[in-house]
C-alpha positions in Angstrom: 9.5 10.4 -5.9 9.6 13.1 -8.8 11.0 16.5 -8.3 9.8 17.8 -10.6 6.0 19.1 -11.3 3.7 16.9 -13.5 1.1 19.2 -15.3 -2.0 17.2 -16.5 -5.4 17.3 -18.0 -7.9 14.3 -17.3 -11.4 13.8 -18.2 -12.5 11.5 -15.0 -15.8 11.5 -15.6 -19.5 13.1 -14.3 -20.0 10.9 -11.5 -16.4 11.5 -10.0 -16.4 15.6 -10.9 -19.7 15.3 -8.9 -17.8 13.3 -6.0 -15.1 16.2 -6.1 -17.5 18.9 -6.2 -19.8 17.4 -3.1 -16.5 16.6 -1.2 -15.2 20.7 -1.9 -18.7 22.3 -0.8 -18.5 20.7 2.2 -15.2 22.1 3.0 -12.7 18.9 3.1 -11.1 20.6 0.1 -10.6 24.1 -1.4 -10.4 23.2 -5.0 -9.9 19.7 -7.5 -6.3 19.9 -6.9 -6.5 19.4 -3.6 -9.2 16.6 -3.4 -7.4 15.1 -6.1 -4.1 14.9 -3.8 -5.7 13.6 -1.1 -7.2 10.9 -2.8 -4.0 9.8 -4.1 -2.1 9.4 -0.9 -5.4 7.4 0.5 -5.1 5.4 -2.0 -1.2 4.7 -1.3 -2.1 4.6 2.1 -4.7 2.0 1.4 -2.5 0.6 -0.8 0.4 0.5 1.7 -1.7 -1.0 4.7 -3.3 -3.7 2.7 0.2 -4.8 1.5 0.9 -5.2 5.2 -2.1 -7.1 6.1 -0.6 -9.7 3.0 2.8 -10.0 4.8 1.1 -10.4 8.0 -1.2 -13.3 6.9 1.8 -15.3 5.4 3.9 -14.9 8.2 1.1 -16.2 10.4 0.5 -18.9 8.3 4.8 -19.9 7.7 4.8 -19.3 11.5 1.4 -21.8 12.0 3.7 -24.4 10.0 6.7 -24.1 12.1 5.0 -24.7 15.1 3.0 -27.5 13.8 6.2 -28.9 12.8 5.8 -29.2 9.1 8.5 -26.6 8.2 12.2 -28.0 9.4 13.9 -25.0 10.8 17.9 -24.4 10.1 20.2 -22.6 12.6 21.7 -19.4 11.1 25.3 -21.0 11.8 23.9 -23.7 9.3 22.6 -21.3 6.6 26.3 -19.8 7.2 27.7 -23.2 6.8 25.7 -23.9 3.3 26.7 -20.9 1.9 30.2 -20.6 2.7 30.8 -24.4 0.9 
């Protein structure tokens, strides 16, 4: 994270300065900066949660292969083993 304080100017477009507008008129926001912030950490949330849906999914599937029996499993004393040679 960055300590210190990023000035900046964007042009984002009519459509979007319209969203922001609509969004501060009806009183989720005060001003731009604000709707602007809070879109940011949706997106990271959105980010954030569809990056766990991913690891979920491929866990589900590795574990659908164990149990099927199509992914040999290895004791942690034999990983130990390997890598200690």
């Amino acid at each position: 994270m960055c300590s210190g304080v990023i000035s900046m100017n964007i042009n984002i477009g009519r459509p979007y300065e319209e969203a922001i507008r609509r969004i501060i008129d009806k009183g989720y926001a005060g001003n731009q900066t604000e709707v602007i912030r809070q879109a940011i950490l949706a997106y990271e949330r959105m980010i954030e949660e569809e990056e766990l849906m991913l690891v979920h999914r491929g866990v589900s599937i590795e574990m659908g292969e164990v149990l099927a029996g199509k992914t040999p499993l290895t004791s942690l004393d034999e990983v130990r083993r390997l890598i200690t040679k």
